[in-house]
N, C-alpha and C positions, 0 to 999 in steps of 0.2 A: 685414344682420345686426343683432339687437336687442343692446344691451347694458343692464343692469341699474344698470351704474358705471362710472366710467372703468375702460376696461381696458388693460392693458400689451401690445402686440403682438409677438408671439415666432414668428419665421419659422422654416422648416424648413433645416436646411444643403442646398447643392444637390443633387440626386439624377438619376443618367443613366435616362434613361425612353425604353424603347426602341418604335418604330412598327413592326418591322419586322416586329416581327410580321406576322401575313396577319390577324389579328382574326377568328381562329374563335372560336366562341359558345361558350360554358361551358353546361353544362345549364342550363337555366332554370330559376330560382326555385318552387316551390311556393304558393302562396299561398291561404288559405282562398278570397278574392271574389277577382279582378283588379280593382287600381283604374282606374277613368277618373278623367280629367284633368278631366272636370265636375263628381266628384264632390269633387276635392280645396278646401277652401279654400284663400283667400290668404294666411292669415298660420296654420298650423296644425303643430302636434308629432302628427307622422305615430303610428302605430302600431309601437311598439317589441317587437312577438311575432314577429318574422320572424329567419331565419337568422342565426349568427352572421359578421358583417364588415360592412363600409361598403353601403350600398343607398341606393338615392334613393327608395325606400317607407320610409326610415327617416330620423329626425332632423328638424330644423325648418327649416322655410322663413320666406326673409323678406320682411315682409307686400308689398312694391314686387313680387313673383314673380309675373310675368301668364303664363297658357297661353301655349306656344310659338308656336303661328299664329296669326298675322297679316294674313295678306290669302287669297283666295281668288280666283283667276281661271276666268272660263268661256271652257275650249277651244272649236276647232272641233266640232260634234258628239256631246261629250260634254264631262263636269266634267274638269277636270285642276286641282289642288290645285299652287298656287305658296307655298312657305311657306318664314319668315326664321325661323332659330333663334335665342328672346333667351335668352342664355347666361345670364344672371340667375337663369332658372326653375330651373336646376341647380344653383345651390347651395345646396348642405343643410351643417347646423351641428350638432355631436355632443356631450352632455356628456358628457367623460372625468374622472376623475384622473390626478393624475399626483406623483409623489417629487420635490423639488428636492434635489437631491446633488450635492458639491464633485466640480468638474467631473474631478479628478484620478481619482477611483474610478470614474464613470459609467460605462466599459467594463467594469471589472472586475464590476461591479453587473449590468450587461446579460448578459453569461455567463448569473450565477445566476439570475437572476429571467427568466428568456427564456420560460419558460412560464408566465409571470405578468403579459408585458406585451401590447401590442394586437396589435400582431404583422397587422395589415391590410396586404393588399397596396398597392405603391409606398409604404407610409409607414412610415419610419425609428421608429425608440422612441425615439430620443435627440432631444431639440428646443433649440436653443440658445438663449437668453436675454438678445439685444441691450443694451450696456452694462454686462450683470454679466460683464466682465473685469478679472485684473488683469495687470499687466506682473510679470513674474519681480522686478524693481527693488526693488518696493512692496510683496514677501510679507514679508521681513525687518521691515518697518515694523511692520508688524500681529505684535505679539509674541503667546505665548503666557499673559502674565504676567495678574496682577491687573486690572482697571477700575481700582484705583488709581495703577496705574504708568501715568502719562500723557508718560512720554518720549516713546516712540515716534510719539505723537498731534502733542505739537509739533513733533518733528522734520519730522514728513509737514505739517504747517500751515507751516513753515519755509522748506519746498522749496514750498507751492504759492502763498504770496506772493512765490516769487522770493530768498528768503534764505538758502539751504540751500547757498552756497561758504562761509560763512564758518565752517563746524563742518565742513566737510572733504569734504562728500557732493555729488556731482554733479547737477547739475539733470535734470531730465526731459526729452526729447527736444522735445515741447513748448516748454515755457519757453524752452530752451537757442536754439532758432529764433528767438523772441520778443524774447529778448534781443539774437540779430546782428540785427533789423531795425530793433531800436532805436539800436543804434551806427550804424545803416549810414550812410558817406559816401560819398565820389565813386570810391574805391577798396577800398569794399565785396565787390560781384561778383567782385573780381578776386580775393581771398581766397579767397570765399567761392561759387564757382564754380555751385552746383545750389542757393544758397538762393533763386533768382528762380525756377527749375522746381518746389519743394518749396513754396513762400508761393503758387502760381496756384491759385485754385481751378479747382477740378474742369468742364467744359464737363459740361451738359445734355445728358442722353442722347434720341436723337433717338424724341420720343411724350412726353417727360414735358411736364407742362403746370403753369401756376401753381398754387397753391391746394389739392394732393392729384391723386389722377387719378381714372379713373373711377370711382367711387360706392367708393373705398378700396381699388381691388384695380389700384393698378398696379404695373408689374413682376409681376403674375401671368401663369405661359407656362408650358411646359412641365416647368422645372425647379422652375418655384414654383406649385403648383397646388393647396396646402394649407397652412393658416393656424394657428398654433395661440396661442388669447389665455389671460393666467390671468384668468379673473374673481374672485376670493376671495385677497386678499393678504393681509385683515385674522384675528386669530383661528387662525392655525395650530393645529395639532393639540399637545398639550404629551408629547413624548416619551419625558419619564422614567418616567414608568408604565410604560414597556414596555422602556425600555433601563437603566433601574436607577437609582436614587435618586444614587449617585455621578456620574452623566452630568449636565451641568448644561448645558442648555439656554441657547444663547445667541442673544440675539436681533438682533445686531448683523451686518452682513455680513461676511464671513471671507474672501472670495474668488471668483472665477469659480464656477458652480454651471451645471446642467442638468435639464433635464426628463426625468426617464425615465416616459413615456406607460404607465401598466396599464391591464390588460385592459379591455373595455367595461362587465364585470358587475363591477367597482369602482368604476363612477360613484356618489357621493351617500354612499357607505360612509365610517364615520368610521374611526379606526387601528386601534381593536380590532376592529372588524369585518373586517380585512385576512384573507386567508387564512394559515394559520396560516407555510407558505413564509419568505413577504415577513417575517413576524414577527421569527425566524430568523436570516435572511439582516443587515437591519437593526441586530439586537441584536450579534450579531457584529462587526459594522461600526459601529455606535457603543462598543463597548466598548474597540476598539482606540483610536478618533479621540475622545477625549475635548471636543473642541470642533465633533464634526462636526456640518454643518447641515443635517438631513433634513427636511421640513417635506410636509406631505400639505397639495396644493392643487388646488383644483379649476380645469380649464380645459375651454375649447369649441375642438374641430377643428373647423375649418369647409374644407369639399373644396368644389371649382369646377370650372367645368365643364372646364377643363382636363384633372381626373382622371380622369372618368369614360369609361369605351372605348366605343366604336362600338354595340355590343352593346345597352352598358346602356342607352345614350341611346336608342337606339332604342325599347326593349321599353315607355319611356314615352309616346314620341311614337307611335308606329304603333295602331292600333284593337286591341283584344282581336280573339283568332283571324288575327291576319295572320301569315304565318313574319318572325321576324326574320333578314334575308341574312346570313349569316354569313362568305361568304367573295368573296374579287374578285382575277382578276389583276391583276398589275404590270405595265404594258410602258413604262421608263423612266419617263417622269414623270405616264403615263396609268393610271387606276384603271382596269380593262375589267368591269365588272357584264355579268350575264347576270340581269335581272329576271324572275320571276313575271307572269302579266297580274294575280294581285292586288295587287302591287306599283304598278302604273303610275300609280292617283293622288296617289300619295309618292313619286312617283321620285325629282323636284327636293328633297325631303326628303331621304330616302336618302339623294343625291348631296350635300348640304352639310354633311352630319355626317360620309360621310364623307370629305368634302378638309377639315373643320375636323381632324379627328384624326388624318391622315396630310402635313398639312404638316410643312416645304419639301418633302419628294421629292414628292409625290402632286401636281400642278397642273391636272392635267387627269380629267373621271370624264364616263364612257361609261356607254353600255348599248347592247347588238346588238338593234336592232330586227328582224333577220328571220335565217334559218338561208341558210347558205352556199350558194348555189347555181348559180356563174357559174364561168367556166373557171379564174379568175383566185384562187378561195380566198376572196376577198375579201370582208370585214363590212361591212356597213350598219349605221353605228354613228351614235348619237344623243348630242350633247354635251349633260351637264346638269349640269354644274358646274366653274368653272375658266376659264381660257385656252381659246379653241379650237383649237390648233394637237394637230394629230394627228403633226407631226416631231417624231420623237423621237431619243432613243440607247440602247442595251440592253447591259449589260456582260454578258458571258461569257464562260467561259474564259480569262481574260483579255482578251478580244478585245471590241472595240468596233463595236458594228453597227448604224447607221444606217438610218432606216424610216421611210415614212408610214405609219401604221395605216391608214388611207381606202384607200390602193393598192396596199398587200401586205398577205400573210401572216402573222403571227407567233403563235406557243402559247409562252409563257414555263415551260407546265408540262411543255414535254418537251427541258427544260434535261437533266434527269437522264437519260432515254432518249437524247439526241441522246451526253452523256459513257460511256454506257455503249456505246453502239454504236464510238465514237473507238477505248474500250481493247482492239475485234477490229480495229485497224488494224497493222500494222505500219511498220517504216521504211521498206521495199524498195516496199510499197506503193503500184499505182497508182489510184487511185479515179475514179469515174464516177458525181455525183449528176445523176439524171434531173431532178428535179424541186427544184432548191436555192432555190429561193427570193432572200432576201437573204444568203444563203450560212451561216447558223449552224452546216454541218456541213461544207460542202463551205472554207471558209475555216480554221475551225477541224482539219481533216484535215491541210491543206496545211501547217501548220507543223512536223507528223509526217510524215506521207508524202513520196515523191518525187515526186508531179504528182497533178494532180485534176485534172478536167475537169467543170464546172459548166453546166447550162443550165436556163431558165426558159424557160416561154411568156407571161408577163406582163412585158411591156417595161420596165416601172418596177420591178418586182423585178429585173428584169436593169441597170436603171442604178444602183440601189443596192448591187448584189452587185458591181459596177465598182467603185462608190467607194470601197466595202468593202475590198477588196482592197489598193487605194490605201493606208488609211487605218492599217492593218494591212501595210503593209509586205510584202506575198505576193501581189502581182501578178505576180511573175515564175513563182510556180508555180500558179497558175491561169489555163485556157483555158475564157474565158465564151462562152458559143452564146446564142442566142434563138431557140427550135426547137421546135417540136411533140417531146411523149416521143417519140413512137415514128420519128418523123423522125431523130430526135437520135439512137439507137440506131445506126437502119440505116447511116445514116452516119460515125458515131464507130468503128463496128469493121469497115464499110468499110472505112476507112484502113490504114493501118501500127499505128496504134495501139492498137488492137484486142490483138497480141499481148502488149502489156504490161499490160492491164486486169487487176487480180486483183481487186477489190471493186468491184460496182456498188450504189449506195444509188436504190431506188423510196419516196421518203415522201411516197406521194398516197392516203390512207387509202380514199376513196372509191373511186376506180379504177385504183388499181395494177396489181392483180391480172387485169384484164382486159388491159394492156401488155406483160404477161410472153408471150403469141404472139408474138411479133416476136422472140424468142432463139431461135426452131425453126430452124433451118437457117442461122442465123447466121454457120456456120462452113464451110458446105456449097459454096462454093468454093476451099476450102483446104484442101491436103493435110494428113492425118494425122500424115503423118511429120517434121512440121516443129516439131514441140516447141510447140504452140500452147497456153497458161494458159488453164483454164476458171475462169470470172470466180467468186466467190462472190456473189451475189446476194442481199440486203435487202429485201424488198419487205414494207411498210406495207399493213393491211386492218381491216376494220371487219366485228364479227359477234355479231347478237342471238337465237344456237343456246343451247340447253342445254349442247352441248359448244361452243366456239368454235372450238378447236383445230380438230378434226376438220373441221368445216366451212369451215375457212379451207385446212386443207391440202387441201381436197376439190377447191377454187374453182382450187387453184393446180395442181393435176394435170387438170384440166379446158381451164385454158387453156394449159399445154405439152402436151397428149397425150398424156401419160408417166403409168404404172402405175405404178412401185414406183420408189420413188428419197426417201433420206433426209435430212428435215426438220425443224431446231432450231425449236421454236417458245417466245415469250416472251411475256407479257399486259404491256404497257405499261402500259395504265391503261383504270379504267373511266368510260368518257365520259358514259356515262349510265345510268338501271336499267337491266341487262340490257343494256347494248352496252358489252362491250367490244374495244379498241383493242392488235389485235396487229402482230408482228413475225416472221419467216419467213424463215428464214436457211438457203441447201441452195446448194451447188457444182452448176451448171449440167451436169443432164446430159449426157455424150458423144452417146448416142444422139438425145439433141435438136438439140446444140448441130450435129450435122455432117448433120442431117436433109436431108431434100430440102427445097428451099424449095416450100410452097405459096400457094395463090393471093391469101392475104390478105397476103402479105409486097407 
């Protein structure tokens, strides 16, 4: 950052900046040309004709700002682009104005003038002013009287060489210290108990280093990701012209004071030129505060790359014409991308912007190299940025569930479908998931229901749907199988248990629907007359029909042999153009369920 003069560093109070977002994309900017990064120089005041708010097309860079890549490696076969983000390239520097006002009014000021200040997202209008504070002690000093009446001056010189008990008045917290260290003898401490905790200085917080820190931005993070300096302390604006000849202008300090930030299009504007609002507002408030201290100054926000989102950063680094990703699962502490093939020689780009702007939680960033296609559910997932550990922990529901990514299943986006299906459970409820996975429906059931019965055909989804259970406290009411679906069927209602089935969940989107043969005859060794529950049924399908509906209930009347029998159907979600992701909810026909058995059973 260039400075012109020394300047005064005025940090922003702390501000909660939340990631949790999912970092979807705001519509994209308009822009006459698209800039490239070859064409920008290194030390240059961008174009200021673009939208109103913060932009990294707008504001100035400083001249040390190299393009973001770095090195360039050649893959097997083809380029693959390895590239280090210098976080430097991203900071841009913004001339604003801005009000200094006695920090008592600042809120009351921000009310009125709210449609007059910068009002940028994450950035506060209020800016505090390091060292312009005073202690409540020290307002009484500062009288409201003459220049000539200089008591009050000596009294406060009285107290800060240390002389201010003899006219009555208490020393400063300060001093008052200064002075027990100066008596202190052998039975000092014992007095004076926390003056040895209070005289330690403060330990070194662990990064800071001799000298300043990096290139002037340490302690910039999360909560501090914008800077705001006054450059122009000389020469204020003279405010009687505007607040009335009986206002007298004082140029002395009066007390703790603040920045309130205006708009962008009052940069370089002198008082009169103010909108006429601010004028108003102002005059008002100098008319009441006859020594108040307004002063129109000029300062540089300068934002880091701290502030800017995933989005923004990108739209700079990626080539004109590429999409910028706008969205990625969560699976505990793993980012899951599903990239474009035009993505692929920016993946590791992609991937480090974004684990820089979703740390602590985010440690790990993926991408599925290939579409699902083994018994198991299971992704072929490519680490490109982070830790490579694919264990993770996934909270829902309140429940805690343990997983590798590499060897199970998990969609984090059918949290809301997995709770919505829970609230058709009831208490009396026994449930039967076909295909549970690491149990997110069939665990999470169990703490409602009176039994579940769970089974997976992936071994390691079945030893974490154990631990699960464990871990979660509800292994007495779940019985875990390792079973082929349709194995699992014939033999769960086999048994005894069969009679107390009232929900069975199929969430095998792929081929559910071809498992529901095996309910034909299901009950066709058992009498009628024995009060036998016909199970409600859940089965998961996938359909890229004009109507889905119809074609799904078509699929599901085809493979029980049943004509007419009524079916709740629900769109989950759409997975892709034109495919989406249903749910099929229908009480197991009589006439199927006591059918004769045929040959395929």
């Amino acid at each position: 950052m260039l400075h012109a003069r020394p300047t005064m560093l005025t940090k922003f109070l702390p501000l909660s900046h939340s990631l949790t977002a999912p970092f979807l994309s705001p519509p994209r900017l308009l822009f006459p040309k698209p800039l490239s990064l070859s064409l920008l120089p290194a030390a240059a005041t961008l174009d200021q004709s673009f939208s109103y708010g913060p932009s990294l097309h707008k504001g100035h860079r400083s001249s040390h700002n190299r393009p973001p890549h770095l090195r360039e490696e050649q893959g097997e076969g083809e380029t693959e682009h390895d590239y280090s983000v210098d976080r430097d390239f991203f900071t841009r520097a913004y001339d604003i104005a801005a009000l200094r006002v006695p920090s008592d009014h600042c809120f009351d000021l921000e009310s009125r003038l709210r449609g007059h200040l910068l009002n940028w997202p994450r950035i506060r209008n209020i800016a505090r002013v390091p060292g312009d504070e005073m202690e409540d002690g020290f307002k009484k000093l500062l009288s409201d009287g003459d220049d000539e009446d200089e008591s009050s001056l000596v009294s406060l010189d009285r107290r800060i060489v240390g002389k201010g008990e003899g006219d009555g008045e208490l020393l400063s917290p300060v001093l008052y210290r200064d002075k027990l260290a100066r008596t202190f003898d052998s039975r000092g401490f014992v007095r004076f108990r926390n003056l040895a905790r209070i005289s330690r200085p403060k330990k070194k917080k662990r990064g800071e280093r001799e000298g300043g820190g990096r290139r002037g931005r340490e302690g910039v993070g999360k909560s501090k990701f914008c800077v705001v300096e006054v450059v122009e302390e000389e020469g204020e604006e003279d405010m009687s012209g505007l607040l009335g000849e009986e206002f007298r202008v004082r140029r002395k300090w009066r007390g703790s004071t603040r920045l309130l930030l205006l708009d962008e299009r009052c940069a370089g504007k002198r008082m009169e030129e103010l909108p006429e609002a601010i004028k108003v507002v102002l005059n008002e408030n100098g008319r009441e505060e006859t020594i108040s201290t307004f002063e129109l100054v000029r300062c540089k926000l300068t934002l880091f790359y701290e502030y800017w989102q995933m989005n923004e950063i990108l739209e700079v680094l990626l080539p004109e014409g590429v999409i910028v990703p706008s969205a990625f699962e969560t699976v505990g502490h793993i980012a899951h991308l599903n990239l474009r093939d035009e993505h692929f020689p920016y993946k590791k780009l992609i991937a480090k912007v974004v684990l820089d702007k979703t740390k602590p939680k985010i440690q790990t960033v993926v991408n599925k190299i290939d579409a699902i296609h083994n018994d198991f559910r299971t992704m072929q997932l490519e680490v490109l940025a982070g830790n490579r550990s694919l264990v993770t922990t996934v909270v829902e529901n309140g429940l805690r569930f343990h997983l590798d990514l590499a060897t199970v299943y998990w969609n984090s986006r059918l949290a809301t479908e997995r709770q919505r299906l829970l609230n058709c459970f009831i208490r009396d409820d026994v449930v039967c998931d076909v295909f549970a996975g690491v149990g997110p429906i069939a665990i999470s059931a169990a703490r409602k229901v009176k039994h579940v019965y769970a089974n997976d055909l992936n071994p390691h989804a079945v030893e974490y749907l154990e631990r699960n259970c464990v871990h979660n406290k509800l292994e007495r009411k779940l019985d875990v199988f390792n079973m082929d679906g349709r194995r699992f069927i014939d033999a769960v209602f086999a048994s005894r248990k069969s009679q107390s089935i009232t929900q069975v969940v199929m969430n095998l989107p792929n081929d559910a629907a071809e498992y529901l043969d095996v309910f034909r005859g299901i009950f066709s060794t058992k009498p009628k007359d024995r009060g036998i529950t016909l199970p409600k049924i859940h089965v998961y399908g996938f359909s890229k029909c004009d109507d889905p509906e119809f074609d799904f209930h078509e699929r599901i009347r085809i493979a029980l042999s049943e004509v007419a029998f009524e079916v709740e159907m629900h769109r989950v979600r759409l997975v892709a153009p034109g495919k989406w992701m249903l749910c099929a909810s229908f009480i197991l026909p009589e006439s199927v369920a006591f059918a004769k058995a045929t040959s395929n059973m």
